[in-house]
N, C-alpha and C positions, 0 to 999 in steps of 0.2 A: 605171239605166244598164246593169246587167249584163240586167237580164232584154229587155231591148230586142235584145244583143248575143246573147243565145242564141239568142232568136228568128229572128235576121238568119242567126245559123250551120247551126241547124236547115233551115231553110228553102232553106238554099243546098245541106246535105247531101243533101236530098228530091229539087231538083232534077236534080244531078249521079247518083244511084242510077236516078231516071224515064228518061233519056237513056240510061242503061248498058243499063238492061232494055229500053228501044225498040230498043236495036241489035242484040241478042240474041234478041228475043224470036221469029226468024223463024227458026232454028235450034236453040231451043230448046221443051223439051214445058212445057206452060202449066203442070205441075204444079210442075214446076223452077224457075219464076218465081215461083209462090205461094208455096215454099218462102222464098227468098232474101229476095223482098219481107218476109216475115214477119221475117226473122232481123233484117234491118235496122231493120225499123219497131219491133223492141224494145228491140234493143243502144243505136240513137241518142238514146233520153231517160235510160239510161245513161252511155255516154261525155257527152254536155252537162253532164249532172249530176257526173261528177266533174272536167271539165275547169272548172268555173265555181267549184269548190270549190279547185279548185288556184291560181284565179285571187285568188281572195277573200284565202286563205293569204297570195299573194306579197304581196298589196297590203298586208296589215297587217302584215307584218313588215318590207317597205320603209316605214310610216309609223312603226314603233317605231325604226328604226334612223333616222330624218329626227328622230324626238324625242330620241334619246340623240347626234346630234354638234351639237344644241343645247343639251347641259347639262340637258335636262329628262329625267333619268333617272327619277325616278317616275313618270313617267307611262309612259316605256318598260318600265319594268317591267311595270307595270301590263296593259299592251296583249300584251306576251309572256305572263305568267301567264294572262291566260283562252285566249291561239291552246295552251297547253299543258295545257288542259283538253280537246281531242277532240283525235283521233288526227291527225296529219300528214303522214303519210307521208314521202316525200324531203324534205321542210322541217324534218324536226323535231332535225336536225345543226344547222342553220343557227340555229334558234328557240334552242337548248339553248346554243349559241356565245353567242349576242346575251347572254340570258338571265345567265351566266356576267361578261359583261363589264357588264353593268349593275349587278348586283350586287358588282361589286368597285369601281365609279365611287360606290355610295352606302356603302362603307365596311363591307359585311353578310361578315365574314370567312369565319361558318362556311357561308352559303349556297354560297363562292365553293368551297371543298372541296367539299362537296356534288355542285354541279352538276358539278364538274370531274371527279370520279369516276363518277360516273353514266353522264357522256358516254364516260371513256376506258373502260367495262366494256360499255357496249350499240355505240358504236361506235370500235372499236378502230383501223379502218383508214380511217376518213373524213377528207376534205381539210381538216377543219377541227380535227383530232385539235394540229396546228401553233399554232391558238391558245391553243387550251387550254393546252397547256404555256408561253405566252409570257405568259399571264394567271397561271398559279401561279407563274412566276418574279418578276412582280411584286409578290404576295403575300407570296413567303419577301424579296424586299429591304424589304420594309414592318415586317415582323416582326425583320431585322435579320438574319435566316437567309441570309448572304452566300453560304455556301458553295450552300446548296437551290437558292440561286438561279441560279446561275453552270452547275448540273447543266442546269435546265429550258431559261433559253436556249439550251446547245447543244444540245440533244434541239430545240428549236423551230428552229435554225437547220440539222440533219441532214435533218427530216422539210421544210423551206420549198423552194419551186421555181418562186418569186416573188422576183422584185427587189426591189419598194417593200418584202417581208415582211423580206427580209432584211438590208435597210438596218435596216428599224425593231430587230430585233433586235443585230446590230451596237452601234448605240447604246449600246442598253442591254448589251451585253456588256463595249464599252468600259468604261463608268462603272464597273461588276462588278469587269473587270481591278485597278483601282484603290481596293480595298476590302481586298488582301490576302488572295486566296483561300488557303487551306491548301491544303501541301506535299498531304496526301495527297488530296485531291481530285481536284486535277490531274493527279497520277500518274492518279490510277482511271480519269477520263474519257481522258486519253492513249493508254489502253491498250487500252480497247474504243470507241472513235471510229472509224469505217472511211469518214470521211473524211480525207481529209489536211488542208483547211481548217481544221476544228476540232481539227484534233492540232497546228498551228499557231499557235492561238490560244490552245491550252494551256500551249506554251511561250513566248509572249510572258506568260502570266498570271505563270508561273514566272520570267521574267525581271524582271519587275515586282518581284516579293519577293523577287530578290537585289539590285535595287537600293534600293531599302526599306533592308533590312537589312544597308546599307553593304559588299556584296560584288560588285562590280565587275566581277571575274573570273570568276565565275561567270556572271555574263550576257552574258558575252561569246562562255565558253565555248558556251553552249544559242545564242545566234544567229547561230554561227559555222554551228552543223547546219543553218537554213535558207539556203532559194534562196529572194534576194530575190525573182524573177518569179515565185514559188509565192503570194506572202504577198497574202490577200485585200486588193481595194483599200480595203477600209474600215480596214485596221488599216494601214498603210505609215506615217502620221504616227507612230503609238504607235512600229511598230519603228525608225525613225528616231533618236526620240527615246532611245530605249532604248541604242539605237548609240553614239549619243553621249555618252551617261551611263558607258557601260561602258569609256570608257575616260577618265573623270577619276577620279582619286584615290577610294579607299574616305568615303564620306560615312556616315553614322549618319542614319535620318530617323523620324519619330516624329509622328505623325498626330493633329488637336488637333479637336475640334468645334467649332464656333462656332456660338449661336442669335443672329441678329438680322434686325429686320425690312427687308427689300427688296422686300416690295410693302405696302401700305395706309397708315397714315395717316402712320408714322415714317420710311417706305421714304429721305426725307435725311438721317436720322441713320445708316440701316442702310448708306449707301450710303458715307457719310464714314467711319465703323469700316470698314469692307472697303477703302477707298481707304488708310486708316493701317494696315492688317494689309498690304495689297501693299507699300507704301512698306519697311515694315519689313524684307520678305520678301528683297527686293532685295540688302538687304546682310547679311542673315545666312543666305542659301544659297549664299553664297560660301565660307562656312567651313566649318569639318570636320565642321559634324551641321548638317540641314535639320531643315524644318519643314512638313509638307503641311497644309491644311485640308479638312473637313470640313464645309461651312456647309448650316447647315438654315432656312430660312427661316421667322418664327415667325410674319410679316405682323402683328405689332403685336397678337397678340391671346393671350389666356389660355390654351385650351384647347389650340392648335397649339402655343404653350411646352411645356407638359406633353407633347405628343405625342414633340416636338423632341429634348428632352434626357432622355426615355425610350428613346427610339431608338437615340441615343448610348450612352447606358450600357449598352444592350446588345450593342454593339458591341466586341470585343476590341482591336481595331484603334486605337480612342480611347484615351487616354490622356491626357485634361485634356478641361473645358468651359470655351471663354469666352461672357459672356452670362450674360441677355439687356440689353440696353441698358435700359429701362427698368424704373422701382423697384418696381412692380405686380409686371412680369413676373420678375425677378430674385426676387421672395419668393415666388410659384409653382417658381420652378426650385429653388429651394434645398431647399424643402418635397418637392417631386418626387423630391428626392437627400437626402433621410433616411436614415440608415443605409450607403449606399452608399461605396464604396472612392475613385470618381473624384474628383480635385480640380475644385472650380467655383471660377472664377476670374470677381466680377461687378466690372465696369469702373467703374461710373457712378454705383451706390445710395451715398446717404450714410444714411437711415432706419436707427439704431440697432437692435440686437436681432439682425438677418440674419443674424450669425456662428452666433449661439447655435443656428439649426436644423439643424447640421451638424457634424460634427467634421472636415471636407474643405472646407466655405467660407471661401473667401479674400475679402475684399471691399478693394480696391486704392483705394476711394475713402473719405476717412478718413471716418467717421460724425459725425452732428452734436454728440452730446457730447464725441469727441477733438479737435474744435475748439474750443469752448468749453472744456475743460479745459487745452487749449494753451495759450490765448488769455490766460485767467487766470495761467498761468505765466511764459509773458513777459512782463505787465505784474508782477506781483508780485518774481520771482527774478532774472528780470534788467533789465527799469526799476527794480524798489526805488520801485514807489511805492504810497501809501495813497489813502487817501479816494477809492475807483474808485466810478463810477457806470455804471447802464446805460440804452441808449438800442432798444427792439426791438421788434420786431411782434407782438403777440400771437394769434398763433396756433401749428400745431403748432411749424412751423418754428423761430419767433422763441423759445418755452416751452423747448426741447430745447438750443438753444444757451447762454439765459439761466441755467435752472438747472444746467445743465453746470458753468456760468460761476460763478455764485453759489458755488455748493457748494466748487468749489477755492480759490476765493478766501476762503472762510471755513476751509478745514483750513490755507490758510498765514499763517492769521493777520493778515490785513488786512480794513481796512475797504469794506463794500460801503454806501454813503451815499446811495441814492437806486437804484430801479429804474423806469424810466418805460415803458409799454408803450403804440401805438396800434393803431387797429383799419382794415384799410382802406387804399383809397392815400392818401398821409401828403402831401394837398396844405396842411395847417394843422396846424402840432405847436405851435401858441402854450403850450395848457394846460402840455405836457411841457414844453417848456424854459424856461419860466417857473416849473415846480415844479423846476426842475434849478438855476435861478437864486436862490431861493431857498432852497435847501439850500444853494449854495455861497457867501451872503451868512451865513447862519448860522453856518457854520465860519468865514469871517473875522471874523465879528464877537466869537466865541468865542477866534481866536487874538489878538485883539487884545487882547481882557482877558486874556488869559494873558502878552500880553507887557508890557503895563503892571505886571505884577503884577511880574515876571520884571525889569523894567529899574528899579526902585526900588531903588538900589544903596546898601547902609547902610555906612560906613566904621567900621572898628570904634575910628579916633583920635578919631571924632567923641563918642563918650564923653565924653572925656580935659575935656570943657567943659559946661557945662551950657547947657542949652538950653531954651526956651518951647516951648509950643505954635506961639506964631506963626509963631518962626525955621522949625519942624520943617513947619509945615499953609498958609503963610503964598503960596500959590502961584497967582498969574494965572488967573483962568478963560480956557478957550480958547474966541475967537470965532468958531472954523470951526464950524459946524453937524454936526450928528452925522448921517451917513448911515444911510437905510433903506431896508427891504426894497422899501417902493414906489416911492424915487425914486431907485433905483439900477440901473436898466436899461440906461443908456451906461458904466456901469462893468463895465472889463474886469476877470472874476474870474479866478484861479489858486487855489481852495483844494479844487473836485475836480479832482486831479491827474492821473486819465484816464477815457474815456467810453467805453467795450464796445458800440459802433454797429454790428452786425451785420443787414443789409438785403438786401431779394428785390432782384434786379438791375434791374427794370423801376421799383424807388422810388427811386433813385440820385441823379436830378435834382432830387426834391421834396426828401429828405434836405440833398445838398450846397449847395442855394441857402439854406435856413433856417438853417443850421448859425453862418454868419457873423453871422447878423442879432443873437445875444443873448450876444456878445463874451464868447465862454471862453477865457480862454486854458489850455489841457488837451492832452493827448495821447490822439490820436483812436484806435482799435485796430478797423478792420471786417473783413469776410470777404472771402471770394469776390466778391463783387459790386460790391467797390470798386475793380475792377480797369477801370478804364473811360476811358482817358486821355480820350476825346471830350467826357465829362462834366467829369471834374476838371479840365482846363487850359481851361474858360470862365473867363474872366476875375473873373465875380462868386465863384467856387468857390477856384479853382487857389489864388491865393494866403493863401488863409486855410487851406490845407488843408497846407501846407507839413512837413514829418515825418510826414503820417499814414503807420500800420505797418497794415498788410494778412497777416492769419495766411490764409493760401492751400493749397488741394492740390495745387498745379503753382505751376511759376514762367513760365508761358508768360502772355505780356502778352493775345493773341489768343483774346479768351474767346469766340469765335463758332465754333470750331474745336478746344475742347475735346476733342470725341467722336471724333476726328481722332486726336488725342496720344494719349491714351488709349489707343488699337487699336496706335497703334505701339510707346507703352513695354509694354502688356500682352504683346504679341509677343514684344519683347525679352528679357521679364521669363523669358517661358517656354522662349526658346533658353540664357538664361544658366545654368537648372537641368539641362537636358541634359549629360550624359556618354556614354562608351564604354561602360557594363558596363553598369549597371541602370537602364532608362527606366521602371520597370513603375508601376501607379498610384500604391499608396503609396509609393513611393520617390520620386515625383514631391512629393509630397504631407508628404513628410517633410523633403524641403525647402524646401519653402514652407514650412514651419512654423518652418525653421530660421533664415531670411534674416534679415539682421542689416542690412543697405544694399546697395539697389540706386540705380543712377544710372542713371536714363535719360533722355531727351530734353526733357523737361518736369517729372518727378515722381520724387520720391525716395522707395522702398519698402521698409517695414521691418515685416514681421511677428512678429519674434523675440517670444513671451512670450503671442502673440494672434495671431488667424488675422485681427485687422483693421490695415490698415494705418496705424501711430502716428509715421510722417516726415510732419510739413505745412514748409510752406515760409513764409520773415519775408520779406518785402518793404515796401521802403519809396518813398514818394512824394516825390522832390526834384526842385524844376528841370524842371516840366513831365514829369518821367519817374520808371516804376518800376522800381524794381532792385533786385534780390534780395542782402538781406541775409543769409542762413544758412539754416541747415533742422533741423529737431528730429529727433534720433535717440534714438528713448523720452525721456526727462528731459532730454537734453540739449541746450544746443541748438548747432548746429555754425555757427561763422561763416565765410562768405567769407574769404579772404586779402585782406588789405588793406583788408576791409568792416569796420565795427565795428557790432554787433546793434543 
């Protein structure tokens, strides 16, 4: 195609040169034509040749820039690095720009210094000198370098004399403003900015961090000094807002991270936490210290956690991480914050161990051994009963609560009489409750010789006579048949006096329809999972299930919306540690460690002694409904008024 198109240019140039010389040539001497003709007939396969090269140039750096706003930055790479192998001439700004911005879209940091430097020392004074600096500002906010960054925008916003460029920057200046640039920054760029725009923008940056820093008056003061009709229109909402601020009461605010996912596969549950941390926001920015967030988006995945709450912590401006929602990614983030000062605060993990990789993790969701060691408490110290049995899944889940369970229940000295475990969904538990049946034919058959033994009551006047054998042995055989293990299946037992039925929430229905069928009468003790009125009040369930006690970590009935509660008491939690003087990490961090009872909306939080939280909640099942009987505070366990445990 091109060589077609030179040919046609060539050809067109010959033409229009033959008609100049026709015109001329009657006034001019033939030797003056031979001359000219010569000059053209050599310059023309020159200029062809570099115009078809200039052509060539444009076309491949318009198809690397057609493959980088499609995401397929390899390959623009790729198609840039060879046009940067021969010389360019005027393209090689443009190539080096591209070049620059591809390499910071695949994450290549030191290419991106590299080329940024190269371009601002060969050309200094080039149109596109503007991106480059709006590409390292994006660099120093990746690296967490708020202030580098906040410097390059307004250098990229001095050097822009483009709209859409200036918008884009803007943007990103806004977000900046809001990151809490330093006092002395500001100052620096205020001072040699020789525009007034951005001397504007510096003092809205500046007003930003007197209200932050609960000083009202101050920001009143600095945007008393602008003219509104000065203030670019990209920022007029910010200064509005600022206005307004600056004349409510001194507030204290304290800036918190948050990782969860809001896009890929969890992006509902990320969505539900952010719906309960606004919920919350609502009514504790009304009081005399706020709370801003920070949310980094982890998309559900390993590697962007790690990125997430590395980014945070090196951020000043944080001062707590909540997250990440899930138990994978919360044990990468903890891992991630080894050693570090920031408190992590994970909403959701029960997976024991978590505390232990940190001396700053808090885990708000009690772990599966403080449940099972609960569990065994309230039945043991406050039912007072013996002969417990258990009923559980065997796998990790069902292992971690059971021997929880076992183990306390044998330091307080009762009997643990039977452990039944199945594999699976639990659509046929015959074997297990028929070995649970059995064990509790045993013990009655056991207390019954004990009480025969027990009611042979000897008077000691019956001495006083003498007696035979026959008087003394002389007694009716009984013609009731002696019950056994095999044909006592419609016999209701009581002699294991309660069952530790701890279940995944999806086996709810298999569990509570069996339960009835092999007549215990016991006292039933499950988890989390029994909280399922839809299931328990069917009719074949409900009523056999009447007392059952539910050791829970909320007392919120609406178990579909956990993740919800959750985002709103962890919020709470973290306004309630806020004061006037010292927000700084560990001071944050030294009260979490300290909290002794928190109450919030759903869940009672008690770290005192452990960075894990050891308030679970007693709920009990009466009358078609569950209602919260008390909540454990370390050993103890605290009842309702007017509830009895």
């Amino acid at each position: 195609m091109y060589k077609n198109t030179y040919a046609i240019v060539m050809y067109s140039i010959l033409m229009v040169l033959h008609c100049i010389i026709n015109v001329f040539s009657r006034s001019m001497k033939a030797s003056y034509i031979r001359i000219i003709l010569l000059f053209f007939t050599l310059s023309l396969p020159v200029f062809g040749q570099n115009w078809f090269q200039s052509r060539l140039i444009e076309k491949q750096i318009d198809m690397a820039i057609d493959h980088f706003n499609e995401d397929r930055f390899a390959i623009a790479e790729t198609i840039l690095n060879k046009l940067m192998e021969k010389p360019l001439g005027a393209y090689e700004p443009k190539s080096r720009m591209m070049l620059m911005k591809t390499a910071y879209a695949l994450n290549k940091k030191e290419n991106i210094k590299i080329i940024g430097r190269e371009f601002l020392e060969l050309f200094p004074d080039n149109e596109y000198v503007k991106d480059i600096y709006l590409k390292f500002g994006d660099t120093f906010i990746d690296e967490q370098n708020f202030n580098s960054a906040f410097r390059m925008y307004i250098k990229a916003r001095t050097l822009s004399n483009n709209q859409d460029f200036t918008f884009l920057v803007d943007q990103r200046l806004l977000n900046t403003i809001q990151l809490n640039i330093s006092s002395s920054t500001i100052s620096e760029l205020s001072m040699i900015s020789t525009k007034s725009s951005e001397r504007i923008i510096c003092t809205l940056a500046k007003s930003f961090n007197d209200i932050s820093s609960g000083n009202p008056d101050e920001c009143a003061l600095s945007l008393y000094q602008l003219n509104p009709e000065d203030i670019p229109v990209n920022y007029f909402d910010i200064y509005e807002k600022l206005l307004r601020a600056s004349y409510q009461p001194a507030v204290k605010t304290i800036t918190v991270g948050v990782v969860i996912p809001l896009s890929g596969d969890n992006m509902i549950q990320g969505n539900s936490f952010l719906r309960g941390m606004h919920k919350a926001l609502l009514s504790i920015n009304n009081s005399d210290s706020k709370i801003s967030f920070l949310i980094k988006d982890n998309q559900g995945g390993q590697i962007q956690t790690i990125r997430a709450v590395n980014e945070l912590e090196r951020n000043p401006a944080i001062k707590a991480i909540i997250g990440p929602i899930s138990e994978s990614n919360a044990i990468i983030a903890a891992n991630a914050l080894q050693g570090k000062n920031i408190p992590l605060l994970i909403p959701n993990a029960t997976m024991d161990g978590i505390t232990s990789l940190g001396k700053n993790i808090y885990q708000l969701n009690s772990n599966l051994s403080m449940r099972g060691k609960l569990a065994a408490r309230y039945i043991t110290n406050v039912l007072e009963l013996d002969s417990i049995a258990v009923l559980s899944p065997a796998d990790n889940f069902g292992r971690a609560l059971t021997d929880a369970f076992v183990k306390e229940v044998n330091q307080l000295g009762k009997k643990i009489v039977g452990v039944e475990r199945y594999s699976g969904v639990p659509t046929d538990l015959k074997r297990q409750f028929k070995n649970l049946r059995k064990i509790a034919f045993e013990l009655e058959e056991k207390e019954n010789n004990y009480d025969e033994y027990l009611g042979m009551v000897f008077d000691s006047l019956d001495y006083l006579f003498e007696l035979s054998d026959d008087d003394l042995f002389d007694i009716p055989e009984d013609e009731e048949k002696e019950l056994t293990a095999s044909d006592s299946s419609k016999i209701k037992l009581n002699t294991i006096q309660a069952i530790y039925a701890p279940v995944h929430s999806e086996h709810l229905a298999y569990i509570g329809t069996q339960f009835p069928m092999y007549y215990f009468d016991t006292q039933i003790i499950g988890n989390d999972s029994w909280k399922n009125l839809d299931v328990l009040n069917q009719s074949n369930i409900g009523p056999h299930m009447e007392g059952l006690v539910i050791i829970s970590n909320n007392f919120s009935i609406d178990t579909k919306d956990h993740i919800y509660n959750q985002a709103l008491d962890c919020t709470q939690l973290i306004h309630s540690i806020i004061n006037d003087h010292d927000n700084a990490r560990l001071s944050l961090a030294k009260r979490l460690s300290n909290l002794s009872d928190f109450n919030g909306e759903s869940h009672n939080i008690r770290f005192f002694d452990s960075n894990l939280n050891s308030s679970l909640q007693v709920l009990r099942y009466n009358n078609n409904q569950i209602i919260r009987s008390g909540y454990f505070m370390g050993d103890s366990l605290l009842s309702l008024e007017g509830i009895a445990p």
